[in-house]
Legacy VTK file of the C-alpha trace (Angstrom):
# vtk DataFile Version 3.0
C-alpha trace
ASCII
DATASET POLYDATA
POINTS 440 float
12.023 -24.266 -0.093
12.303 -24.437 -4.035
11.901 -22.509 -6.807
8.716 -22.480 -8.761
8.408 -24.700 -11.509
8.199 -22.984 -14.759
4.858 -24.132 -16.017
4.237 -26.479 -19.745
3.559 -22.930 -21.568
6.601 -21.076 -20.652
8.739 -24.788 -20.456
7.363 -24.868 -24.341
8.057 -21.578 -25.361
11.124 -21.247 -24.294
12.704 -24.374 -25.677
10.627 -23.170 -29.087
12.495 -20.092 -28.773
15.672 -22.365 -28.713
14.778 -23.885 -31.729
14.434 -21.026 -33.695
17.679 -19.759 -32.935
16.232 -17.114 -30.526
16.717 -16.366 -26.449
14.348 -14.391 -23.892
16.618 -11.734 -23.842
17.950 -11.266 -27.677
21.175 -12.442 -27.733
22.651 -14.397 -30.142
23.000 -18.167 -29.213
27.229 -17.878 -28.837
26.711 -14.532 -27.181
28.263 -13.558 -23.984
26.203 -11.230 -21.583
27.828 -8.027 -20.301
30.432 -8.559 -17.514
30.805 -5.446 -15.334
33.818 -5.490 -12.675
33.486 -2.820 -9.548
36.213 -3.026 -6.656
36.281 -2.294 -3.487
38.331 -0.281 -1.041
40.636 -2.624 0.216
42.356 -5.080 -1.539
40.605 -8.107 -2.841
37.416 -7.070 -2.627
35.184 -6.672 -5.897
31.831 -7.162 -7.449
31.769 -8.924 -10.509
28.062 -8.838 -12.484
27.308 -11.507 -15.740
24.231 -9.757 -16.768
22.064 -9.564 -13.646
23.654 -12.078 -11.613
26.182 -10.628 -9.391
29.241 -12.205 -7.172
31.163 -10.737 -4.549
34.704 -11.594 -3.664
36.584 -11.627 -0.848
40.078 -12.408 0.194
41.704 -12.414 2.950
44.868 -14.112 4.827
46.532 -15.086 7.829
49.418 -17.376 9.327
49.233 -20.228 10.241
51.242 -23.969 9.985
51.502 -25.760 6.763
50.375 -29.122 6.396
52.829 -31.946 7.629
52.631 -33.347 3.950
53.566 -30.103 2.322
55.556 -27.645 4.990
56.778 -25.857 2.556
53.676 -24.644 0.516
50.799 -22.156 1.528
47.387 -23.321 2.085
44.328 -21.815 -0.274
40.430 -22.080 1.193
37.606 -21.254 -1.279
34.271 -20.832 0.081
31.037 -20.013 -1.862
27.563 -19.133 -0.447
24.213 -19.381 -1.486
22.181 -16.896 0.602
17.985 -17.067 0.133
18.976 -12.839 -0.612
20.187 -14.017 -4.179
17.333 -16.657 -4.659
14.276 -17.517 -2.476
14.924 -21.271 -3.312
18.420 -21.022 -1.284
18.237 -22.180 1.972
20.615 -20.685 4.777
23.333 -23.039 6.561
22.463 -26.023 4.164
24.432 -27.656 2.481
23.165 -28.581 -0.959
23.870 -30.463 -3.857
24.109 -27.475 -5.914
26.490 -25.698 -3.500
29.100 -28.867 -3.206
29.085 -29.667 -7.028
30.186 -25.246 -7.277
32.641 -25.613 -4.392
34.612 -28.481 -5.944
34.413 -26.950 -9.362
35.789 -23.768 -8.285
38.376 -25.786 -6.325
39.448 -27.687 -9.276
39.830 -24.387 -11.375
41.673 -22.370 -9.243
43.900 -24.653 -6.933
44.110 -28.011 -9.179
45.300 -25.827 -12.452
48.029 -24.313 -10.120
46.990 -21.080 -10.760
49.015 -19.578 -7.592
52.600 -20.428 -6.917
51.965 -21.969 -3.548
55.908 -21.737 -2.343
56.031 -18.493 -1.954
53.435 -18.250 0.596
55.962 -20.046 2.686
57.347 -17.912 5.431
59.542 -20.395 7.823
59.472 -23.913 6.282
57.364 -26.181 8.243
56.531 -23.647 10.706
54.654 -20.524 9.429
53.031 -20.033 5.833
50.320 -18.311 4.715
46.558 -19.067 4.337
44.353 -17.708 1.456
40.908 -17.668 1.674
38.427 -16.605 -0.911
34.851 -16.059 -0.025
32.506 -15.855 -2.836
28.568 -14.500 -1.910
26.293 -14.957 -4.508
24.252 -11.552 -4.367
21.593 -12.142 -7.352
20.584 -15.075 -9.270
20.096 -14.712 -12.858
21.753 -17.996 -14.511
25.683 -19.267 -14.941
26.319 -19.021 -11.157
29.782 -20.929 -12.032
31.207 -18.342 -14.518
30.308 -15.537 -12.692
32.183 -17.292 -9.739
35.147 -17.883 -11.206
35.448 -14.662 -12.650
35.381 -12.931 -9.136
37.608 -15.536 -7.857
39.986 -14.864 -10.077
40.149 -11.126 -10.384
39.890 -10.880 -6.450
42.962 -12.912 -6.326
44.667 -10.831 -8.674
44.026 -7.545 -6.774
44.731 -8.553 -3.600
47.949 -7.848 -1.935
49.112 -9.235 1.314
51.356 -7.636 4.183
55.615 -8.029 4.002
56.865 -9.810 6.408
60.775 -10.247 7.283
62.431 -13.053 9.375
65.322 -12.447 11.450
66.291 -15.936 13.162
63.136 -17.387 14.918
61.587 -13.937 14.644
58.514 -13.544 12.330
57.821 -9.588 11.730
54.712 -8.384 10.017
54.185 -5.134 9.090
51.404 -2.821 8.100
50.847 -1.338 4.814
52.000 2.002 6.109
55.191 0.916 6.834
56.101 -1.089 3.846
53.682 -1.735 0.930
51.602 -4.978 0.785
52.931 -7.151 -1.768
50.910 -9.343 -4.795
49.968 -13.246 -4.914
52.106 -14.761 -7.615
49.825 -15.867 -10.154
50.691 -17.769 -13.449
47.414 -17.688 -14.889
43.889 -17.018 -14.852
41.392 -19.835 -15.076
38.103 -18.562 -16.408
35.557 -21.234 -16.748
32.756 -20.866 -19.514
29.223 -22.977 -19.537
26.956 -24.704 -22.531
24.009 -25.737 -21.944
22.725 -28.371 -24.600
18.555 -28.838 -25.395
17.062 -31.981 -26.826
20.049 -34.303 -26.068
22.947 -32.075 -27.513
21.203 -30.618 -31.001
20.960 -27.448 -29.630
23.910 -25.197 -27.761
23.862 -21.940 -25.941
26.367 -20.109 -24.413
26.242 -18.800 -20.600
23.054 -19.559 -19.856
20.426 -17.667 -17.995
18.309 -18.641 -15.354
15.381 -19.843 -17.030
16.901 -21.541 -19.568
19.087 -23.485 -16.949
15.624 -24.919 -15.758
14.868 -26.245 -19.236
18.501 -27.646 -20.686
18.896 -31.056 -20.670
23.121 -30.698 -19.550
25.626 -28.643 -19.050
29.333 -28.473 -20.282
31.845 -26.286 -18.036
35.222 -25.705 -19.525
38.052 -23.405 -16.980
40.677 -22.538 -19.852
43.168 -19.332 -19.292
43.945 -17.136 -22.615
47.070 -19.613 -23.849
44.667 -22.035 -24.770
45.194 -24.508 -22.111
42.124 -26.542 -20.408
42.079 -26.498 -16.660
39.670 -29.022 -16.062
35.876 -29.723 -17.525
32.756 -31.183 -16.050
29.698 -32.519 -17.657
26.491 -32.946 -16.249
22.890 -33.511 -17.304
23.041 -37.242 -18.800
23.732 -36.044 -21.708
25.747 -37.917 -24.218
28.216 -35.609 -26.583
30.167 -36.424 -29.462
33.439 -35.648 -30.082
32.886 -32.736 -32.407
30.662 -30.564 -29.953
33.445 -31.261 -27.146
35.957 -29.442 -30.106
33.420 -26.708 -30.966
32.976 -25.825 -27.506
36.695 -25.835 -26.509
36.836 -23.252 -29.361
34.324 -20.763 -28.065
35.630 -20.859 -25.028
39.083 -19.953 -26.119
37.507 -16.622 -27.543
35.311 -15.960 -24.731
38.511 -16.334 -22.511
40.903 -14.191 -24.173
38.043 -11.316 -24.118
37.377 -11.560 -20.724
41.207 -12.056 -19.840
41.761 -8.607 -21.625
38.958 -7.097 -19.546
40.143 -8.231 -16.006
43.330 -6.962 -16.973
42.244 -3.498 -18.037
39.972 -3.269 -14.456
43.155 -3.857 -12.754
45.425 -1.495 -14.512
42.595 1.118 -14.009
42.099 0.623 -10.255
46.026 0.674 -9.961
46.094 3.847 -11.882
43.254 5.419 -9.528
44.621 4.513 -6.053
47.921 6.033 -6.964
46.728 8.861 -8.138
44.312 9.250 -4.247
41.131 8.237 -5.719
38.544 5.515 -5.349
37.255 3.003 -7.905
33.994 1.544 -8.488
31.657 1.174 -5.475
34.381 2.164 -2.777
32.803 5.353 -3.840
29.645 4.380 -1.915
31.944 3.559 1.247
31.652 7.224 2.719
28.090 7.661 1.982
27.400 4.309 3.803
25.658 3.261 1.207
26.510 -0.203 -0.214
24.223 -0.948 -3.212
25.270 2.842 -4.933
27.591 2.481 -8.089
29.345 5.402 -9.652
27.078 6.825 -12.547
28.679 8.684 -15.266
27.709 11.803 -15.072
25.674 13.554 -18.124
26.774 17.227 -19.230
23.604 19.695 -19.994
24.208 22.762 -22.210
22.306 26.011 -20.997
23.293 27.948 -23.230
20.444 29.721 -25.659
18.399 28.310 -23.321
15.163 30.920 -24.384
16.156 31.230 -27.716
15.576 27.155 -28.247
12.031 27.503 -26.029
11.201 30.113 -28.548
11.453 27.983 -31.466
9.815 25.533 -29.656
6.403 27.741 -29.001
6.720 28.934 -32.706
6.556 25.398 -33.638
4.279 23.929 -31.394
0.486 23.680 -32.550
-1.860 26.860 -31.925
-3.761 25.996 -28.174
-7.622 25.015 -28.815
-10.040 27.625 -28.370
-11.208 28.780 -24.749
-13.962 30.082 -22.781
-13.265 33.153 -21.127
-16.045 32.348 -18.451
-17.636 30.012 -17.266
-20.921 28.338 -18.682
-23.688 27.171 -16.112
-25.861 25.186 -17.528
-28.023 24.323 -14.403
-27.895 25.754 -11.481
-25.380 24.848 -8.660
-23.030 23.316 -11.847
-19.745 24.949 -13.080
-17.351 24.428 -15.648
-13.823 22.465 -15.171
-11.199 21.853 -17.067
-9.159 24.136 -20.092
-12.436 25.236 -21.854
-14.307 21.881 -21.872
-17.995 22.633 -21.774
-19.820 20.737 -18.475
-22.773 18.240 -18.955
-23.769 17.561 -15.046
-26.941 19.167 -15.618
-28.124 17.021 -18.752
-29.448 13.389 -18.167
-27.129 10.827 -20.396
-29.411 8.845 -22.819
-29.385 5.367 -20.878
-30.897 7.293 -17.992
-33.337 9.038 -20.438
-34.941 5.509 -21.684
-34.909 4.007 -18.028
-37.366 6.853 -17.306
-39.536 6.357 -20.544
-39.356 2.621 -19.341
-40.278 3.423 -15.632
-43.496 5.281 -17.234
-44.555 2.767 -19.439
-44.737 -0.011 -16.736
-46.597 2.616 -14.250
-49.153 3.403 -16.614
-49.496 -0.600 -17.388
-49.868 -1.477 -13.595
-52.807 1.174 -12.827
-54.541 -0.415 -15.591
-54.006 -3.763 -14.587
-55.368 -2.208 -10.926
-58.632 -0.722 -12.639
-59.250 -3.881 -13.945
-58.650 -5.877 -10.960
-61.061 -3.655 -9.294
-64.008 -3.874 -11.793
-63.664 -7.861 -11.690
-63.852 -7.507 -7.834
-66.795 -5.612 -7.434
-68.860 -7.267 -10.241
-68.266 -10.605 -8.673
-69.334 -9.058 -4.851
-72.549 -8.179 -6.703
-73.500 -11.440 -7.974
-72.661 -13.011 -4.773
-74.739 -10.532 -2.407
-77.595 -9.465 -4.436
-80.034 -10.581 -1.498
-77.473 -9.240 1.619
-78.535 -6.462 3.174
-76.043 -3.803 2.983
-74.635 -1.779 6.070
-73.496 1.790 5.649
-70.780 2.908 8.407
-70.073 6.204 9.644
-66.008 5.836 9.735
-63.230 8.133 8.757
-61.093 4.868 8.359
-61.378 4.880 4.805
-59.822 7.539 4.092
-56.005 7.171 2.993
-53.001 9.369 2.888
-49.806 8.779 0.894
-47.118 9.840 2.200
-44.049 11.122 -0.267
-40.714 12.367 0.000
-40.593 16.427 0.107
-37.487 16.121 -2.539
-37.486 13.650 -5.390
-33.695 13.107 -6.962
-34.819 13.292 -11.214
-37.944 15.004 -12.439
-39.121 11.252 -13.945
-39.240 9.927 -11.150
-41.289 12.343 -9.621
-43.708 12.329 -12.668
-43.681 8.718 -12.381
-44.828 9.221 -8.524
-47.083 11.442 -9.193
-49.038 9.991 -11.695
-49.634 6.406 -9.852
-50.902 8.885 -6.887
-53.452 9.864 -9.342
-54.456 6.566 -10.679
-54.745 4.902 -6.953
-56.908 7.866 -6.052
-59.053 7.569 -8.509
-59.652 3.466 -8.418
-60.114 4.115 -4.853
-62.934 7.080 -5.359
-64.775 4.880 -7.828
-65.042 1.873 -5.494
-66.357 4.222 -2.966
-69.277 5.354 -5.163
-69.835 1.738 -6.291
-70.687 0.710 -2.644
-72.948 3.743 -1.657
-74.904 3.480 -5.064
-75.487 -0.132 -4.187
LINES 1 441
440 0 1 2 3 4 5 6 7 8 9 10 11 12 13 14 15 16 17 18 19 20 21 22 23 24 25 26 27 28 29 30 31 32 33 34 35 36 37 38 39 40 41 42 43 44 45 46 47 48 49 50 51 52 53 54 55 56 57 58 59 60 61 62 63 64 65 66 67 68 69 70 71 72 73 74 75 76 77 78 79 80 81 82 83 84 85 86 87 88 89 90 91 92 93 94 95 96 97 98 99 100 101 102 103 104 105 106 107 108 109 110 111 112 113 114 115 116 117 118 119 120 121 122 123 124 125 126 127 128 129 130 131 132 133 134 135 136 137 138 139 140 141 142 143 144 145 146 147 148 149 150 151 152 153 154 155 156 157 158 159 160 161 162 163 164 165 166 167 168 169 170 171 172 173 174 175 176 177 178 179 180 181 182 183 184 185 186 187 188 189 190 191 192 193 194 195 196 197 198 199 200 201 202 203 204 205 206 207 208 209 210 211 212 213 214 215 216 217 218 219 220 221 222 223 224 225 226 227 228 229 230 231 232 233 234 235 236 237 238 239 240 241 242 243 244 245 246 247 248 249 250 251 252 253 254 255 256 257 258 259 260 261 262 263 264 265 266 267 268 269 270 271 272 273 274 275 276 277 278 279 280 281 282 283 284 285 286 287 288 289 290 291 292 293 294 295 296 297 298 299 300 301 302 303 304 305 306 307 308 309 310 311 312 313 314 315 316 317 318 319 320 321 322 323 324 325 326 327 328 329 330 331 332 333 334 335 336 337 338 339 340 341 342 343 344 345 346 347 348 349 350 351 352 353 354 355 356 357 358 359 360 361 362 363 364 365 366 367 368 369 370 371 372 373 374 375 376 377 378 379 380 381 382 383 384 385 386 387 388 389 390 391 392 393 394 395 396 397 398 399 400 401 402 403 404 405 406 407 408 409 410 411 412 413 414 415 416 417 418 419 420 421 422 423 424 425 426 427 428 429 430 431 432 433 434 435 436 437 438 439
């Protein structure tokens, strides 16, 4: 399953947006949406959000042998998923084109740049080192699934501390963190990548890019740089061709973007460490007793009660004198009452569209009983000139007679009038045929 397509109208107003310097959600094209760190209550487990799409991280480690080509160097496993609850275009268990060109980018950033000192994972040389693995879970889409990414890659790594060990001959001892405390990766940098997305074959640049305008770019740039300036690695993509001077301009945003989010990271950290020693929790590890996993901590709002009447006072004073009410009710018609904060009541009145309906309904009544009369004199002057010589028969019957039958209650007074009246006329065209035929 895909995505919707964005349709021509919003494809066209969005890149017109583009051209006029503008995004969807007002930013500024070299702006940086909000990045919002949250960790966990173990170790190496955080939430990282770019704006509404949001990343979790999480790292864990074991022991196992080192490779036969490197026995003396840890082994690191990154892992990134694309589950359909971030996107309904992600399929489960499938692996896509989109999910292998993330995997190897995040690869390249974090293990290629040699982020992590690698030796000292090494427990017994050639026999016993450690393995990292990272596990990134995309939880919401909203554009820049990269950045956000390597963000929580990187800050998970940094807060997560693995268990001592000692070695005493051939004997490997692990302990737990209440016996001695877990100790820190060794980390020589962070590797933060940062994306541009180019429109109409490189004129026109933005920054982190959002979902919908991801659909629309023509290529992306992705540059992993740590705060001393120094490019990890960079990928292209799109078909785009670019010129030497928006390769330069780019690798200059990216150096500010990267020392601002360095500085962040590290101020997260130093605030987490500060909390846990002190016996608190941090960020959502708040929600971890309520068993409630989507809750954040809120910052809570102080309300003043003091001179609490005094300030309702001024507040009646001020307000506008209340409009004028009935004391009782007003019944216009019977079986009719009055609602509402002095509003007088209408039921009882006919509105004016139902007032010409009724003149209408009596004008045609009175024109079809005329059209009857007529219809009537034609008839019998014709059955006159046709049986002038006829004998004619009188009967005896009662069958002529005829009763009309009409509803006891009528809803409107028109339409009752209305009845009434055609009653009438029928009657009398009937009683004037009648003494037609026995004067003849």
């Amino acid at each position: 399953m895909k995505a919707a397509p964005l349709s021509n109208c919003e494809r066209r107003f969005i890149l017109r947006a583009v051209e006029e310097r503008k995004r969807l959600d007002g930013r500024q094209c070299y702006d940086y949406r909000n990045v919002r760190i949250s960790f966990g209550a173990d170790y190496g487990c955080c939430i990282v959000e770019l704006g509404k799409t949001r990343v979790l991280a999480q790292v864990s480690c074991e022991l196992v042998p080192p490779k036969p080509n490197r026995p003396t160097e840890g082994v690191l496993f990154f892992n990134l998923e694309l589950s359909p609850m971030a996107a309904p275009g992600f399929e489960p268990g499938r692996q896509t084109d989109l999910l292998v060109k993330l995997n190897r980018l995040i690869e390249r950033c974090l293990r290629n740049s040699k982020c992590i000192d690698t030796e000292s994972l090494c427990v017994v040389a050639g026999e016993k080192v450690w393995q990292i693995r990272l596990d990134l879970h995309l939880l919401n889409h909203d554009g820049n699934i990269i950045d956000a990414a390597s963000i929580a890659g990187i800050v998970a790594l940094c807060h997560f501390r693995r268990p001592d060990v000692s070695v005493q001959g051939e004997e490997v001892t692990v302990y737990t963190p209440e016996e001695r405390d877990p100790v820190p990766l060794s980390i020589h940098h962070m590797p933060i990548c940062v994306s541009f997305a180019f429109f109409q074959q490189g004129t026109y640049l933005l920054v982190d890019p959002s979902e919908r305008e991801e659909r629309v770019m023509d290529g992306v740039l992705v540059i992993a740089m740590n705060k001393h300036r120094e490019i990890c690695t960079m990928q292209s993509s799109g078909g785009i061709m670019l010129i030497k001077d928006q390769v330069l301009r780019c690798s200059k945003i990216t150096a500010v973007k990267v020392a601002e989010i360095t500085e962040l990271i590290q101020k997260a950290l130093e605030n987490d460490q500060k909390v846990r020693k002190e016996g608190g929790k941090f960020g959502f590890a708040e929600s971890i007793p309520n068993q409630k996993i989507t809750a954040f901590k809120m910052e809570s709002a102080a309300v003043d009660t003091n001179n609490v009447e005094e300030q309702a006072e001024e507040i009646i004073t001020k307000a506008d004198p209340p409009s004028e009410v009935f004391a009782k009710p007003i019944l216009h018609t019977p079986g009719t009452a009055q609602i509402g904060e002095g509003i007088e009541n209408s039921w009882g009145d006919l509105e004016e569209s139902d007032r010409e309906e009724a003149v209408e309904e009596e004008d045609e009544s009175e024109a079809t009983a005329l059209e009857c009369q007529k219809m009537e004199t034609e008839d019998t002057s014709t059955v006159k000139e046709t049986k002038k010589d006829e004998p004619i028969v009188l009967s005896d019957s009662e069958e002529e007679e005829v009763v009309i039958l009409e509803p006891q209650e009528l809803p409107k007074k028109t339409r009752a009038q209305t009845n009434s009246k055609q009653e009438n006329t029928s009657k009398k065209a009937f009683n004037k045929r009648r003494k037609k035929k026995r004067a003849a």
